[in-house]
C-alpha positions as CSV (number, residue, x, y, z in Angstrom):
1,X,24.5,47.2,29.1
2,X,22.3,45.7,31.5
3,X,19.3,48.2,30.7
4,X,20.1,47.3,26.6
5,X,19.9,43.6,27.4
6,X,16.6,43.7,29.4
7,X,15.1,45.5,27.1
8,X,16.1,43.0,23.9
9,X,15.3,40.3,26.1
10,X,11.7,41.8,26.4
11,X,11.4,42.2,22.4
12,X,13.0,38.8,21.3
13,X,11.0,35.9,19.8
14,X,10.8,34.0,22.7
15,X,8.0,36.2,24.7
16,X,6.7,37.7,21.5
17,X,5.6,34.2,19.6
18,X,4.4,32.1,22.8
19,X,2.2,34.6,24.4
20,X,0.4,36.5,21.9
21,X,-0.5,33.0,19.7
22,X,-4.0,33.0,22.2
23,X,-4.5,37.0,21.3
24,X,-4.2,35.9,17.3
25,X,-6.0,32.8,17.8
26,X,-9.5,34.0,16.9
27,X,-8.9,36.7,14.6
28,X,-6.8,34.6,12.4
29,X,-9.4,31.7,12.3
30,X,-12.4,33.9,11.9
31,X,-10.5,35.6,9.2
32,X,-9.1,32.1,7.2
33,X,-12.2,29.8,8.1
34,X,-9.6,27.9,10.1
35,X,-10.9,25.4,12.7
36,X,-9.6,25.5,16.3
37,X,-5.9,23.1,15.7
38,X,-4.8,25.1,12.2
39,X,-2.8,27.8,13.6
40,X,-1.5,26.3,17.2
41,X,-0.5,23.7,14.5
42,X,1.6,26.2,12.6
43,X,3.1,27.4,15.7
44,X,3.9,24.4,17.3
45,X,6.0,23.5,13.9
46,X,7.8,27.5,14.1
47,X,8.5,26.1,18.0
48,X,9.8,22.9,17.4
49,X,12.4,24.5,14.5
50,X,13.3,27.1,16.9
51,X,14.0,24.4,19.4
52,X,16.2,22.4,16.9
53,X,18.1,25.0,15.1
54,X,19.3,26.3,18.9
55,X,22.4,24.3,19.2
56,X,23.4,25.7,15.3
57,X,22.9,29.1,16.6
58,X,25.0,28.6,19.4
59,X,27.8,27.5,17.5
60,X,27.5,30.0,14.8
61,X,27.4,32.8,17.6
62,X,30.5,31.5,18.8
63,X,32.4,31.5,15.1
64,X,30.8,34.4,13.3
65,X,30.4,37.1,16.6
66,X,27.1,38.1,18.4
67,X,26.5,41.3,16.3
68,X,26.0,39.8,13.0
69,X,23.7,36.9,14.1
70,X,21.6,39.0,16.0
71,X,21.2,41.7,13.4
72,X,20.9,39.2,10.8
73,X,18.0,36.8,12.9
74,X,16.3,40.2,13.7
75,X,16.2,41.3,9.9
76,X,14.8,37.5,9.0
77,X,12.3,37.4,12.2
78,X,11.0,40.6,11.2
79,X,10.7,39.9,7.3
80,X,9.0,36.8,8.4
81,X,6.5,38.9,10.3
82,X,6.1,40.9,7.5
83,X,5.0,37.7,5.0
84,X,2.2,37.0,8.1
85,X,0.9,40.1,8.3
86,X,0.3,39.7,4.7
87,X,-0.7,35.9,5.1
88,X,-3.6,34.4,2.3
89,X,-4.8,32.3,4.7
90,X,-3.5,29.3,3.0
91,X,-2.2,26.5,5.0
92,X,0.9,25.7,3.8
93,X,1.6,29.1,3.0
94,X,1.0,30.1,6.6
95,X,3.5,26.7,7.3
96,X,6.2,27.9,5.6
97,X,6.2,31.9,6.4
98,X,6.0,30.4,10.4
99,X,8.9,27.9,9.2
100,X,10.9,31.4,8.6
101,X,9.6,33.0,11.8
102,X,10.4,29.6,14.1
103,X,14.0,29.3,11.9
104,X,15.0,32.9,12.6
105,X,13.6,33.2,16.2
106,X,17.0,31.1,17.5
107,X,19.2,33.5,16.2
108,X,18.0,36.8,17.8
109,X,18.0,38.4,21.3
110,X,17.9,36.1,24.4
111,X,20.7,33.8,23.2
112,X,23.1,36.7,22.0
113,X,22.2,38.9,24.8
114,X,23.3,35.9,27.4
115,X,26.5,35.1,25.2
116,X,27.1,39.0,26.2
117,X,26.3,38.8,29.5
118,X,28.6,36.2,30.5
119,X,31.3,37.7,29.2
120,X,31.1,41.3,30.8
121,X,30.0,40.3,33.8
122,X,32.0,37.3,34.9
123,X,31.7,38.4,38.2
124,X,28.1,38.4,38.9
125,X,27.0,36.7,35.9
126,X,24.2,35.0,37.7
127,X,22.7,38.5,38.8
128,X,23.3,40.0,35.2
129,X,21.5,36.9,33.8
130,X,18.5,37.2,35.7
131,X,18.1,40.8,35.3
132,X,18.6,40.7,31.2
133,X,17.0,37.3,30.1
134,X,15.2,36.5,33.8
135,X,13.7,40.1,34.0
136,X,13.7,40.9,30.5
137,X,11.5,37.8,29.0
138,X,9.1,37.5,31.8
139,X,8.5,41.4,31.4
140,X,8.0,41.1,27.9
141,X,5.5,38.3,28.1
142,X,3.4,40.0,30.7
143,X,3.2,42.7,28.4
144,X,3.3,41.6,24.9
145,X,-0.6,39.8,24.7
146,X,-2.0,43.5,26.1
147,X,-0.1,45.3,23.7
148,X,-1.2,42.9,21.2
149,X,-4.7,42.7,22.0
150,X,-4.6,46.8,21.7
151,X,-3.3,46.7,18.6
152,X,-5.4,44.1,17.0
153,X,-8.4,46.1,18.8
154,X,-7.2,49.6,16.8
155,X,-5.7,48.2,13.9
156,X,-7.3,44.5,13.4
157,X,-4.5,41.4,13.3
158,X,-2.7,42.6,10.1
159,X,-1.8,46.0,11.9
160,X,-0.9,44.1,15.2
161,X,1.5,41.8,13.3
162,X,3.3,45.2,11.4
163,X,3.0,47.0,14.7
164,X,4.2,44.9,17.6
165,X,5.7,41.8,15.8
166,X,8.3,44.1,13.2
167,X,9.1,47.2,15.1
168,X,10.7,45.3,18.1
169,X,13.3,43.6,15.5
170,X,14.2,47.3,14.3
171,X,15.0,47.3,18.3
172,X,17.0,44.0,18.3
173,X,18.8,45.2,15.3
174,X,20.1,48.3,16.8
175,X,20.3,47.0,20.1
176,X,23.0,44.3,18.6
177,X,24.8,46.5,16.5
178,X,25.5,48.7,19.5
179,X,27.0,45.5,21.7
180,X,29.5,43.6,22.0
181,X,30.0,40.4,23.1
182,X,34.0,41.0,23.6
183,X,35.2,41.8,26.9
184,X,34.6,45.3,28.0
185,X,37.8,47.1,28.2
């Protein structure tokens, strides 16, 4: 369980989105004839939706059950990955695929995966917390602006975005379908 958490933790939105936005940075702008403020812009807007929409995914992880929000944010966060990959370069195109990105970003991994956590391990929640979302996150964002770098290096931005942006919501999915946040038995 622990393991299963860490690892989500390392694949969800969170580290994913806020480290690799200097890796995509110049490919993106090169590749659009963006200035400098374009696409921070674009993220900045995903981040602030993300940030707003967190209380709503709270609640609705407490009324409709961990599994389904996480497997349906995944699905959404990876579709929305999908639509940039395959980005025109038009602004308020680019606006609204991040609007997806930043709207589904609340409802996968390090939310569902703490929602989890606190219930199996009432105990030593605080350890089980910092090993899943501490661990997990801080792992994942050491990590995820090498791996993107190699895959923009071996397969330009477009590949990097299908590679490393949509295979680890495949991982959230199943990762959430196999847990569950009700008390272990």
């Amino acid at each position: 369980m622990l393991l299963g958490g860490t690892l989500i933790s390392m694949v969800s939105a969170a580290p994913i989105i806020a480290t690799t936005i200097s890796v995509f940075l110049m490919p993106l702008s090169k590749e659009f004839g963006w200035g400098r403020a374009q696409f921070p812009v674009i993220i900045l807007t995903s981040g602030l939706i993300a940030g707003a929409l967190t209380p709503l995914a709270g609640r609705v992880l407490d009324r409709v059950g961990t599994k389904r929000v996480m497997v349906a944010g995944s699905t959404v966060f990876a579709l929305g990955n999908v639509l940039a990959a395959n980005g025109d370069g038009v602004v308020w195109h680019e606006f609204l695929i991040y609007m997806l990105i930043g709207s589904s970003a609340s409802f996968t991994g390090t939310f569902g995966v703490n929602k989890i956590v606190s219930v199996w391990f009432a105990e030593a929640r605080g350890r089980a917390l910092g090993l899943t979302t501490g661990l997990g996150v801080g792992l994942g964002a050491a990590m995820t602006p090498l791996l993107t770098l190699y895959f923009i290096q071996h397969g330009g931005w477009r590949g990097a975005y299908y590679a490393f942006r949509t295979a680890p919501g495949g991982n959230r999915r199943r990762g959430a379908a196999r847990t569950s946040s009700r008390a272990p038995p």
